[in-house]
C-alpha positions as a LaTeX table, in Angstrom:
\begin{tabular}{lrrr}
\hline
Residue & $x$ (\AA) & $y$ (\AA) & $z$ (\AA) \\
\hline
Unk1 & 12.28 & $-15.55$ & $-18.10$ \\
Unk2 & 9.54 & $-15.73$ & $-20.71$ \\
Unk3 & 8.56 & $-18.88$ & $-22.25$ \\
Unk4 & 6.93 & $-19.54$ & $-25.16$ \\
Unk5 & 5.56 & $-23.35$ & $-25.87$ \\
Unk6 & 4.14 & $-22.57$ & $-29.43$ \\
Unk7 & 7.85 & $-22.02$ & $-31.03$ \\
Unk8 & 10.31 & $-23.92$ & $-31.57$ \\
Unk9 & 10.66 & $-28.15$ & $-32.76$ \\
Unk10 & 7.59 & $-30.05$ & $-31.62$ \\
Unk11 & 8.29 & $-33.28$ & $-30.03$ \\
Unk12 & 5.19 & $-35.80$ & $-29.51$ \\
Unk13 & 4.93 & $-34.30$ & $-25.93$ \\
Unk14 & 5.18 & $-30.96$ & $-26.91$ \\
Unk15 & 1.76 & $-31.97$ & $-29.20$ \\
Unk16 & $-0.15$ & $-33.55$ & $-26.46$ \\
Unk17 & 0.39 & $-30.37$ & $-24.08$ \\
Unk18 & $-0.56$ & $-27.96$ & $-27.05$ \\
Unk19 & $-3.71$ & $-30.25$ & $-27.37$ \\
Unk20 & $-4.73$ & $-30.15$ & $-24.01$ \\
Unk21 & $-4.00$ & $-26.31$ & $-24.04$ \\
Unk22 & $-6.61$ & $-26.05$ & $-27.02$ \\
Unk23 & $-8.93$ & $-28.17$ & $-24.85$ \\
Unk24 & $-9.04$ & $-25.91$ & $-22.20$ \\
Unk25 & $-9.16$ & $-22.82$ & $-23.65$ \\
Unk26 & $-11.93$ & $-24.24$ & $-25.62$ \\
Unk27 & $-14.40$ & $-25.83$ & $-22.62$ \\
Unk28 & $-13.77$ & $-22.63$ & $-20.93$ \\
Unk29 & $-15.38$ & $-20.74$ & $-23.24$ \\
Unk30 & $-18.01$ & $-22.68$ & $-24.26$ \\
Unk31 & $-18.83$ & $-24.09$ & $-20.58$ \\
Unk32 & $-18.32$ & $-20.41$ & $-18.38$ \\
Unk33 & $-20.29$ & $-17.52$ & $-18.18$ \\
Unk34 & $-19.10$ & $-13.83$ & $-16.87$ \\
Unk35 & $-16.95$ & $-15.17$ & $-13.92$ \\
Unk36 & $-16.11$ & $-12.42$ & $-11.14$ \\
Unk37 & $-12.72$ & $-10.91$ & $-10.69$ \\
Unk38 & $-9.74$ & $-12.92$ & $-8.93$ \\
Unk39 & $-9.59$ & $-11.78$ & $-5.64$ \\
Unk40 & $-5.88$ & $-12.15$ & $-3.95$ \\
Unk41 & $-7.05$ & $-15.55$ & $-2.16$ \\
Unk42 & $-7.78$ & $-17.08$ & $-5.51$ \\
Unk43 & $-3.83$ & $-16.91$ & $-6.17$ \\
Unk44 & $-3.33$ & $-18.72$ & $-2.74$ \\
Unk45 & $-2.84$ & $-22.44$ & $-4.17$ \\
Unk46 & $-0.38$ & $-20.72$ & $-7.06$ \\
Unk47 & 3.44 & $-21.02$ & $-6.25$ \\
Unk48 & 6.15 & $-19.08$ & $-7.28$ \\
Unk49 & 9.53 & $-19.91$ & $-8.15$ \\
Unk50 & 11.31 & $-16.85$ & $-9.31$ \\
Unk51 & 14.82 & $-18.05$ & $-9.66$ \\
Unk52 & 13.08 & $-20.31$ & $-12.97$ \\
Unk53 & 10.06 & $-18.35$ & $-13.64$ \\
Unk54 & 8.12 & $-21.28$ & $-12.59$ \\
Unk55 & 4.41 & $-21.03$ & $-11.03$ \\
Unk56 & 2.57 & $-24.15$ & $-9.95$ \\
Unk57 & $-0.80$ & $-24.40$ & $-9.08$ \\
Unk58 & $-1.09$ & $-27.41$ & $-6.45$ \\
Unk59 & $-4.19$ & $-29.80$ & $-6.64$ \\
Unk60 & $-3.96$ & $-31.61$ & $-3.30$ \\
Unk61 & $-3.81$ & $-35.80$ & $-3.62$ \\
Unk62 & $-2.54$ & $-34.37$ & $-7.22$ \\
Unk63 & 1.43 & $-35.62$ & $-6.02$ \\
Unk64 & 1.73 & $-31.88$ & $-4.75$ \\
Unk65 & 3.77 & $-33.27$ & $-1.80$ \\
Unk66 & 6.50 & $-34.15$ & $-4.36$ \\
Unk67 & 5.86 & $-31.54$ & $-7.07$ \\
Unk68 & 6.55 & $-28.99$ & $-3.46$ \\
Unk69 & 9.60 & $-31.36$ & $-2.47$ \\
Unk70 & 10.92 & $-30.69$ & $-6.54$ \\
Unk71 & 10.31 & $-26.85$ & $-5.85$ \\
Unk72 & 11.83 & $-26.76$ & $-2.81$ \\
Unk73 & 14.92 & $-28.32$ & $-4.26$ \\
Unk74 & 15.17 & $-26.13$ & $-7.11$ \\
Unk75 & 15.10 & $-23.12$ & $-5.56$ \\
Unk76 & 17.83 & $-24.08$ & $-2.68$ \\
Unk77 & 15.58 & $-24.21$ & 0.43 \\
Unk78 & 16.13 & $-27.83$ & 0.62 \\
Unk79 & 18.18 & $-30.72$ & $-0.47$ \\
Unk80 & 19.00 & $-31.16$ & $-4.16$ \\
Unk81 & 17.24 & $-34.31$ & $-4.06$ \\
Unk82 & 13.47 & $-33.90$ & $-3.93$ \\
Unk83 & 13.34 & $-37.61$ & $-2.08$ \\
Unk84 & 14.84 & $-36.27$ & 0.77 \\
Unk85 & 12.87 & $-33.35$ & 1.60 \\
Unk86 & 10.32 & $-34.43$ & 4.89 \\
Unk87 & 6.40 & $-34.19$ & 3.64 \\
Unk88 & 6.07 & $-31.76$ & 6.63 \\
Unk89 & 8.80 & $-29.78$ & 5.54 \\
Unk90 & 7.17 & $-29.35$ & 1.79 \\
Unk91 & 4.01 & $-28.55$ & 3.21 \\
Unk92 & 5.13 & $-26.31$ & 6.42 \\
Unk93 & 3.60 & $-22.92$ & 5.63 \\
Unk94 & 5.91 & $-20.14$ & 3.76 \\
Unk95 & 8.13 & $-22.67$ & 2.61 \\
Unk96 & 7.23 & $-21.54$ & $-0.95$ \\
Unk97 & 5.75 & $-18.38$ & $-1.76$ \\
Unk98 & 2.87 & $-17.54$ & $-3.13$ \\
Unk99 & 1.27 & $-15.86$ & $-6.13$ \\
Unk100 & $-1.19$ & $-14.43$ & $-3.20$ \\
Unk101 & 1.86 & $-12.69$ & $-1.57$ \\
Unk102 & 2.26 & $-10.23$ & $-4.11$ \\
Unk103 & 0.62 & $-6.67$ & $-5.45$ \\
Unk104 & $-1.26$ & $-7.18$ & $-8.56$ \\
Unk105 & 1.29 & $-5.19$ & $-11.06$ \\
Unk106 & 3.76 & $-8.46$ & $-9.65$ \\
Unk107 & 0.75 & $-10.60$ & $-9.83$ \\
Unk108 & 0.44 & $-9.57$ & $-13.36$ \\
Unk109 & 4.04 & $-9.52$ & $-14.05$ \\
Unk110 & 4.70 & $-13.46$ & $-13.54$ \\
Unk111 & 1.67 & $-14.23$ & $-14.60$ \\
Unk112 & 2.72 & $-12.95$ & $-17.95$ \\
Unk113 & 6.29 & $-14.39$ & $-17.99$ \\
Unk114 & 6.61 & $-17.13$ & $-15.93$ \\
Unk115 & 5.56 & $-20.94$ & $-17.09$ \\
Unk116 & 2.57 & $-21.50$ & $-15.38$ \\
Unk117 & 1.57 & $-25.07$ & $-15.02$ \\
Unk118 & $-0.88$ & $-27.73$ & $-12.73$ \\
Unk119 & $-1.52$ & $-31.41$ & $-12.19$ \\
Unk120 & $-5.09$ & $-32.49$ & $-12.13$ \\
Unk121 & $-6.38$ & $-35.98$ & $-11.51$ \\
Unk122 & $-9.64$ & $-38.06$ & $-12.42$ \\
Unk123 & $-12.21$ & $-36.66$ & $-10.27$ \\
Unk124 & $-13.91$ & $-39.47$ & $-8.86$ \\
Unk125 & $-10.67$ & $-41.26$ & $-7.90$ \\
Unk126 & $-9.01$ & $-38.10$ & $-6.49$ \\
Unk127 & $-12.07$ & $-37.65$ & $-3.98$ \\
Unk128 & $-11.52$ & $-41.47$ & $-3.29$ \\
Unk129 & $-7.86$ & $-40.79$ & $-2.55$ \\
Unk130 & $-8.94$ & $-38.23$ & $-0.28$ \\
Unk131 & $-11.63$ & $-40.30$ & 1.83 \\
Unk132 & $-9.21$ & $-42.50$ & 2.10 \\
Unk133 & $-6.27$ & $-40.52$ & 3.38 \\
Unk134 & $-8.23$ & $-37.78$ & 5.37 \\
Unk135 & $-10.65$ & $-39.88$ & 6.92 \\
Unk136 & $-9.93$ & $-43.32$ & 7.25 \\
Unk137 & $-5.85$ & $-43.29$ & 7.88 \\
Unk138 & $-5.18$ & $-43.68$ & 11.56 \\
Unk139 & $-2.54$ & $-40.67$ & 11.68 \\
Unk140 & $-5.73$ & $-38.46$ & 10.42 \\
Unk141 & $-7.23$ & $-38.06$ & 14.03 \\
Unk142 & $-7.18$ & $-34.55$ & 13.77 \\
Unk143 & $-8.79$ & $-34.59$ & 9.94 \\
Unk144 & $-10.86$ & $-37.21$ & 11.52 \\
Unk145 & $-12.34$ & $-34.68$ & 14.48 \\
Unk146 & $-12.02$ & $-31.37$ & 12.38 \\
Unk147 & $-14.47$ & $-33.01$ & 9.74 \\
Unk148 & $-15.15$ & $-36.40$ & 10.47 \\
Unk149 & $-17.43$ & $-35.69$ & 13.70 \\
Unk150 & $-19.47$ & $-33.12$ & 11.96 \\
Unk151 & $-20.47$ & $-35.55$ & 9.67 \\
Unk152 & $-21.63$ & $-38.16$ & 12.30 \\
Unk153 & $-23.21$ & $-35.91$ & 13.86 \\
Unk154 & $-25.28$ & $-34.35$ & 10.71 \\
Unk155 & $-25.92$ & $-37.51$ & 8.89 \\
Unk156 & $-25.92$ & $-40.67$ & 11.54 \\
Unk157 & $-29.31$ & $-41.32$ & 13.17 \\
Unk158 & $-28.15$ & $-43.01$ & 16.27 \\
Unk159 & $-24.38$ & $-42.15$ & 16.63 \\
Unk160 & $-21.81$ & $-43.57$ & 18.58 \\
Unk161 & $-20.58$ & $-41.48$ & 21.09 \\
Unk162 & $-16.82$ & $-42.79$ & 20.48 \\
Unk163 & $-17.69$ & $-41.64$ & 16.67 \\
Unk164 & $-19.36$ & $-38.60$ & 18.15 \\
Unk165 & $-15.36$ & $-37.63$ & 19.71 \\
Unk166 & $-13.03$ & $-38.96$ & 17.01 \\
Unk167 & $-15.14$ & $-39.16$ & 13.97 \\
Unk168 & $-12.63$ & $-41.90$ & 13.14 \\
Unk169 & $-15.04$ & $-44.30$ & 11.34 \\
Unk170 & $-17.03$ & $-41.76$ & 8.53 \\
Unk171 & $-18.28$ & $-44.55$ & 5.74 \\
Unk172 & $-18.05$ & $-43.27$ & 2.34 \\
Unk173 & $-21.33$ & $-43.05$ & 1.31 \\
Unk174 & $-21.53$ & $-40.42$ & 4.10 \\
Unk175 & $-18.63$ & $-38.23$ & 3.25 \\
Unk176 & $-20.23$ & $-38.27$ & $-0.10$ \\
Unk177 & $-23.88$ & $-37.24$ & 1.29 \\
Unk178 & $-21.83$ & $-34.48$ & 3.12 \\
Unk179 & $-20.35$ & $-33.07$ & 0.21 \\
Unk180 & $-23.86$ & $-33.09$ & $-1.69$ \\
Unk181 & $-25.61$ & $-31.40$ & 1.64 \\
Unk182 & $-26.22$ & $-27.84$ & 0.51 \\
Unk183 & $-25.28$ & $-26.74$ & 3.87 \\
Unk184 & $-21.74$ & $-27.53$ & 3.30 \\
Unk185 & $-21.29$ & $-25.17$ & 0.63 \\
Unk186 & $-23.64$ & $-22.63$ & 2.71 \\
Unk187 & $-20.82$ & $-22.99$ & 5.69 \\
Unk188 & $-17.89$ & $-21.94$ & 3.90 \\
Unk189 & $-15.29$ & $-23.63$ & 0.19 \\
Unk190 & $-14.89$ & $-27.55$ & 0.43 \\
Unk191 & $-11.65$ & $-28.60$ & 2.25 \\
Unk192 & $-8.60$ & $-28.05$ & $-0.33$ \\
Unk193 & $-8.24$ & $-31.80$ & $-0.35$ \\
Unk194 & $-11.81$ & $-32.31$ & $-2.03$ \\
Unk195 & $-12.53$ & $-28.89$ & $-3.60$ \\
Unk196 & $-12.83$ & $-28.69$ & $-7.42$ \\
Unk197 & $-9.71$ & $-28.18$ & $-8.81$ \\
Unk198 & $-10.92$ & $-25.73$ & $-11.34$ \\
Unk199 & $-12.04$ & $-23.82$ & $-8.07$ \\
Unk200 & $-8.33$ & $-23.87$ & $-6.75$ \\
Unk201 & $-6.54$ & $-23.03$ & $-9.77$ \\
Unk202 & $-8.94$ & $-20.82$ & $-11.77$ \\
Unk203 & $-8.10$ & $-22.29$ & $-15.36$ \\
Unk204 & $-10.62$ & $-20.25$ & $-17.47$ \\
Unk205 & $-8.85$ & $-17.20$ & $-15.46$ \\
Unk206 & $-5.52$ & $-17.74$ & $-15.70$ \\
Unk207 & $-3.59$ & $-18.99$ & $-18.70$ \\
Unk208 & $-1.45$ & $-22.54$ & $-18.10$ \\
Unk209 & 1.30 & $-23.53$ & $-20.33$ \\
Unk210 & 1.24 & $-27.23$ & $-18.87$ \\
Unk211 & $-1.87$ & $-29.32$ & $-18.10$ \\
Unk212 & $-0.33$ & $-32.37$ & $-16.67$ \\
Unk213 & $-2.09$ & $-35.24$ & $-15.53$ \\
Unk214 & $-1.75$ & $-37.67$ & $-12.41$ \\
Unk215 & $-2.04$ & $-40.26$ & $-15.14$ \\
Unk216 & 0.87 & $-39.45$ & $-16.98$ \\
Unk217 & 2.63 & $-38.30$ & $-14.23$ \\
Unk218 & 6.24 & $-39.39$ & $-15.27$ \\
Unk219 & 6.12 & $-38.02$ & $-18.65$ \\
Unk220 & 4.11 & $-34.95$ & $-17.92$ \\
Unk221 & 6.62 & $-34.20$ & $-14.53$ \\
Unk222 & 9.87 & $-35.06$ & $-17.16$ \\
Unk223 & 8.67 & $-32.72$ & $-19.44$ \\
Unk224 & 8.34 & $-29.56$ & $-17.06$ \\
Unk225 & 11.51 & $-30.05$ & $-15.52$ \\
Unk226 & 12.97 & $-29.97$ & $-19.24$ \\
Unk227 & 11.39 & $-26.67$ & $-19.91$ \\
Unk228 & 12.81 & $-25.35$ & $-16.53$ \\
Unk229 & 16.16 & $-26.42$ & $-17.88$ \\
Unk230 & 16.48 & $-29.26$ & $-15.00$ \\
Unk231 & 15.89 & $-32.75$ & $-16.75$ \\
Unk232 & 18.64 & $-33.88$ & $-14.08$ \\
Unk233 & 16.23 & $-33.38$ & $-11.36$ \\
Unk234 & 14.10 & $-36.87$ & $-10.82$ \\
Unk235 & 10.68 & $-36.21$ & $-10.08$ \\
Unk236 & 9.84 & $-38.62$ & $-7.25$ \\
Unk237 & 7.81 & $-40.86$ & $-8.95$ \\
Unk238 & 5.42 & $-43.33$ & $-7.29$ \\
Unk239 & 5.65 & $-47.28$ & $-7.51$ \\
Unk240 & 4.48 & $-48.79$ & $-10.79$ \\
Unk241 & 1.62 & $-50.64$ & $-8.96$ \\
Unk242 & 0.50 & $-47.30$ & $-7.40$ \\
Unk243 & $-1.73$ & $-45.82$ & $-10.01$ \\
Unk244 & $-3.71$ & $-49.08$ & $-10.85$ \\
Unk245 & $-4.29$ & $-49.74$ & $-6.91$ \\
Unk246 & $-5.74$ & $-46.37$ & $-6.63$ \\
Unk247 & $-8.33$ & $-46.78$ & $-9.60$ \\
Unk248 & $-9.19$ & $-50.36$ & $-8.17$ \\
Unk249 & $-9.81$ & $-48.72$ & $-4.88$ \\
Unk250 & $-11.84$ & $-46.08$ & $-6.22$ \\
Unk251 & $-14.06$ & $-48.78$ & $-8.48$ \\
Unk252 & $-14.43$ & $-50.55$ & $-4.59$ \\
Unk253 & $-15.43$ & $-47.33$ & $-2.43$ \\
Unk254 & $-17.79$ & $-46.28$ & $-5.81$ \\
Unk255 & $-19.87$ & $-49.99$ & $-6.30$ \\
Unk256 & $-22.07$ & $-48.98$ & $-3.40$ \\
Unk257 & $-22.77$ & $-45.83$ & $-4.01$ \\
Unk258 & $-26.25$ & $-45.54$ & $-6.01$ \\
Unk259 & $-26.36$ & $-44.41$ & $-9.35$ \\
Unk260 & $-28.54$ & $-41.91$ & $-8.34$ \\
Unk261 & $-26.05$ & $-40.01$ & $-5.82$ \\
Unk262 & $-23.26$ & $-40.99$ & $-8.33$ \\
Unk263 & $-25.17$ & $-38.58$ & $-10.98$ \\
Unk264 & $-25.44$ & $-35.73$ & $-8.33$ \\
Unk265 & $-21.74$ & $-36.19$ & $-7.66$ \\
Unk266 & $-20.69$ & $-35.73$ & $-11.69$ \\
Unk267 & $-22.91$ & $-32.77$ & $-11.38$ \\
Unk268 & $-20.88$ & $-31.24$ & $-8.29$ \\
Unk269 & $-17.68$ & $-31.96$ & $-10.47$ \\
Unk270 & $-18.45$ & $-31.70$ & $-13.64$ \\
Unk271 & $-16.53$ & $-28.80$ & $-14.65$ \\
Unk272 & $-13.41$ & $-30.77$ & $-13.69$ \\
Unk273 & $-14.42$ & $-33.47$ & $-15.94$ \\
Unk274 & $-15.15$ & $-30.90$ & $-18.64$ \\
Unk275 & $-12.28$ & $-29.15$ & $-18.22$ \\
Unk276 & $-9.93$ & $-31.28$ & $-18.34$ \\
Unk277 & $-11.04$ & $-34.16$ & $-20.33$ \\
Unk278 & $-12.20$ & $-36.71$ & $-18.47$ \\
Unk279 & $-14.59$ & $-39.48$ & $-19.38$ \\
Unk280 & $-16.87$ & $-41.19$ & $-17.19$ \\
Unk281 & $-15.27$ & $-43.65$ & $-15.19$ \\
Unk282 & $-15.60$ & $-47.29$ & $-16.54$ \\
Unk283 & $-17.21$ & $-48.00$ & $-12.86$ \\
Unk284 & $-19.42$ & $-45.08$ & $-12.85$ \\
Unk285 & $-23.30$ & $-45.83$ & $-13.04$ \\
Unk286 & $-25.12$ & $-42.90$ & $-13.97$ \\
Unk287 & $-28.90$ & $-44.68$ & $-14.46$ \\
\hline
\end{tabular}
């Protein structure tokens, strides 16, 4: 199934993808250098749906849960609607395959046919999503002691030896400090759930027909599934309120933080804000 975005009537949507298409393609080549060849892991977060010629790069605490739950139900390994499918279900491993599975002349194959698209989300307020779900939920415990106790125990003077066993109560401004530590990149790629997404979906490498945005989520989701040929399939959207209690969260985690750390942090992500558009955050204080 090949598709082809740049023919055919142009609705207002269609525009605003083809924009942020030209974006890309254009801060990729003014903002990367040589870049090294994909290795097979590279392809790991990129999902394939061959029954629609679909691959999806997922961006966790990007809705991935329910953009996995949509594929999932399009492809017959689950209910026909999305809303039903478990969240441990969507993300149980080889559920959905991926682009990682195959050798590169099938690699290179979809890559070339398929409709490629990925979901990408203010940086700032996507890390903030992911403090907040990884390390401060109560049914993290295991996030909490995979990741949370190393950081007690590498940035807390005098910690608690409760913290010490659960790493249950990381503050912000110390998940932060961890991500900035150059030992955590030394040790090994962020987490999925705070690495780049640039770094997980390799958009100056591979060509995307669809940016969409956590933002615009409805529209962007809508529009996909109408390229697919599926605009009866409801995208499980969020509640109205969701969105704007997220970025008021964020702005509440972020008005402690110094602007001096807040400054190191754009640098760590700026090629996510570059990438993909992204202003400074009304919140952020960079001096």
């Amino acid at each position: 199934m090949l598709y082809d975005l740049d023919q055919g009537p142009r609705s207002a949507l269609a525009e605003v993808h083809r924009q942020r298409r030209d974006l890309l393609r254009r801060a990729c080549s003014h903002h990367t250098r040589r870049q090294r060849l994909l290795r097979p892991e590279d392809l790991r977060h990129v999902l394939v749906d061959d029954a629609h010629g679909l691959l999806y790069c997922y961006v966790p605490k990007v809705a991935c849960t329910n953009w996995k739950r949509v594929l999932l139900a399009l492809s017959g390994r689950g209910p026909g609607d999305p809303r039903a499918i478990p969240a441990h279900e969507a993300h149980a491993p080889g559920r959905l395959p991926s682009l990682a599975d195959f050798s590169p002349a099938e690699v290179n194959r979809r890559l070339r046919a398929y409709l490629a698209f990925l979901f990408v989300r203010e940086p700032f307020e996507r890390l903030a999503s992911a403090y907040r779900n990884k390390l401060q939920r109560p049914w993290s415990a295991a996030f909490q002691r995979r990741f949370g106790t190393g950081i007690v125990r590498r940035l807390r003077p005098r910690p608690d030896p409760d913290a010490l066993v659960r790493g249950h109560d990381v503050r912000f401004a110390e998940f932060l400090a961890y991500l900035l530590d150059p030992r955590t990149r030394r040790d090994g790629p962020f987490n999925e759930h705070w690495e780049r997404a640039h770094a997980l979906c390799h958009p100056c490498r591979l060509r995307y027909d669809v940016v969409g945005k956590f933002e615009t989520l409805a529209e962007d989701a809508a529009f996909v599934l109408s390229l697919v040929g599926a605009p009866g399939l409801r995208f499980p959207e969020p509640p109205s309120w969701a969105q704007a209690a997220a970025r008021d969260r964020a702005a509440r985690l972020f008005r402690d933080i110094s602007p001096f750390y807040q400054q190191r942090l754009y640098g760590l992500y700026r090629m996510d804000f570059l990438l993909f558009n992204y202003s400074h955050p009304s919140y952020q204080r960079l001096r």
